[in-house]
N, C-alpha and C positions, 0 to 999 in steps of 0.2 A: 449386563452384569460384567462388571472387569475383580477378574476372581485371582488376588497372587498365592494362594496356598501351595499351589505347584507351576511359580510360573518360571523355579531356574534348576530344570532339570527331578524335577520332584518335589523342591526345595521352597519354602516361601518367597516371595520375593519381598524385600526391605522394606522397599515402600511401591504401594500400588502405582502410584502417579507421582511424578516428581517431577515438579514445576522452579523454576531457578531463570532469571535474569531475563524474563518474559515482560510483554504490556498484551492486553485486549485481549487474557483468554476468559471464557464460559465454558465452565460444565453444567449440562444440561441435562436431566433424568438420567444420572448413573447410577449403579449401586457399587459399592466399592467396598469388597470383602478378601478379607485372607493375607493382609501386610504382615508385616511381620519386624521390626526395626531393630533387629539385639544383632549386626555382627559388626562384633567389634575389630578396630577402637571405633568403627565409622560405620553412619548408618543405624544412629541410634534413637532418633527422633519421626516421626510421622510416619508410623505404619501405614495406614490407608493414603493418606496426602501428605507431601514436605512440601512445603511452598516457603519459597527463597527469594527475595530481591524482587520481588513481582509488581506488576501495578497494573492496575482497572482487572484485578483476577474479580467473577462469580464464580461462584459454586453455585447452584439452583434446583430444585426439586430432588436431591442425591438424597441415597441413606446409605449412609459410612458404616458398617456394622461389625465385628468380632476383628476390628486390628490391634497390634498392640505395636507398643515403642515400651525400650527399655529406657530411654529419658525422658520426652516431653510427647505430647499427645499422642496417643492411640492411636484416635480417626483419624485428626488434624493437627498437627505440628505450623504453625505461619511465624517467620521470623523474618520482621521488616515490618513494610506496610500490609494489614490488614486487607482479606478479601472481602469482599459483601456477601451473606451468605443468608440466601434466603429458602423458605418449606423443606428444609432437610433435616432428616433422622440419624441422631447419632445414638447408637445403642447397641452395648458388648462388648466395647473397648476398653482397653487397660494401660496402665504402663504401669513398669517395672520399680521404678526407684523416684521419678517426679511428677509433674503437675500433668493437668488435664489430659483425664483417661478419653473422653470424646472429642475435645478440641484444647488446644494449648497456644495463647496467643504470645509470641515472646518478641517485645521490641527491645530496637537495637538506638543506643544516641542517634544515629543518624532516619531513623525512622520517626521522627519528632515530627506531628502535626497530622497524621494518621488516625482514622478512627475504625474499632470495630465495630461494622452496622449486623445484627441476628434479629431474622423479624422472620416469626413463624415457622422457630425451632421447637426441635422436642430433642431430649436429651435422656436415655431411661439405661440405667442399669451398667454405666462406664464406672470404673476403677479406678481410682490414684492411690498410689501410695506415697506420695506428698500430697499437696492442695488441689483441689478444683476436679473431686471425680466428674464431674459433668465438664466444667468451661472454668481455664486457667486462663486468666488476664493479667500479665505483667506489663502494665502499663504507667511502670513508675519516671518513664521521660518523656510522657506524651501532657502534652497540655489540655490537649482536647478530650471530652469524655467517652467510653466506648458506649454502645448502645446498644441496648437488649429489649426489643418490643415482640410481645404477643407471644414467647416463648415458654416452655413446659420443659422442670426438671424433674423427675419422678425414678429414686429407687437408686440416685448414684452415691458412689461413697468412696471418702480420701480421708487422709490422718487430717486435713483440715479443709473446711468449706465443701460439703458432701457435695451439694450441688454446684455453688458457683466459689472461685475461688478470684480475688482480685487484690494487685498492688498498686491502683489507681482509683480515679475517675470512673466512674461507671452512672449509667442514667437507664432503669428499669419502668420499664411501662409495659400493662396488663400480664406480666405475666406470674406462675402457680408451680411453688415448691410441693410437694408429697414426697415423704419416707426418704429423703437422703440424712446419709448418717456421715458426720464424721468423729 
């Protein structure tokens, strides 16, 4: 468990794990609880994870649970190219003022040809107060589709897209909305 509720002196830490200009990492069985991403002006995106300029990132078997970000993903904040992100639980995350309370995928022009892969996620009970309480996808300069297999959103809620919110492409295979509201 990497726990940031008290990891800066008492104080939450921003972001749990904060990943920036990296290739070939995995996280493997974490649990990532207690971000925290409101101090401002900076520092206000991926409570539990900020992941930056990265390539070949997994996230694997994790459950990201109660972080919040005052702008873009709670759990997960990814801006650039997309991680793979497989059997992990997002649920209890919030943010503040934008998209994706459990994950927020935010590309940038030069992140063109990237895809997001989520295969045997569960997403329950994340908050936006923009779009995508569950999974924010702004993927309006990627050509490529983002992909959602075998995935469960159950109980999240945003001013829009309770469950999944997207500005792209998107390709959904097996998976099961219950009770998101937006």
């Amino acid at each position: 468990i990497i726990d940031g509720s008290n990891a800066d002196e008492g104080e939450p830490a921003p972001n749990v794990i904060w990943m920036e200009d990296i290739i070939n990492v995995r996280l493997d069985g974490f649990t990532i609880t207690g971000g925290r991403a409101d101090n401002f002006p900076y520092d206000l995106e991926g409570g539990g994870i900020f992941n930056h300029r990265t390539e070949a990132v997994e996230i694997v078997n994790c459950s990201i649970y109660r972080n919040y970000a005052h702008w873009f993903g709670g759990g997960i904040c990814s801006a650039g190219k997309p991680p793979l992100i497989i059997n992990c639980d997002f649920s209890g995350n919030a943010t503040g003022v934008c998209e994706g309370g459990g994950l927020s995928m935010q590309r940038t022009p030069g992140g063109s040809g990237t895809q997001l892969f989520l295969v045997n996620c569960r997403f329950a009970e994340n908050i936006a107060n923009g779009g995508g309480g569950g999974l924010a996808c702004n993927n309006s300069f990627n050509l490529s589709p983002d992909v959602i297999w075998n995935c469960l959103f159950i109980n999240n809620s945003a001013s829009s897209g309770g469950g999944v919110y997207t500005s792209g492409k998107l390709i959904m295979t097996n998976s099961s909305f219950y009770n998101n509201t937006a």
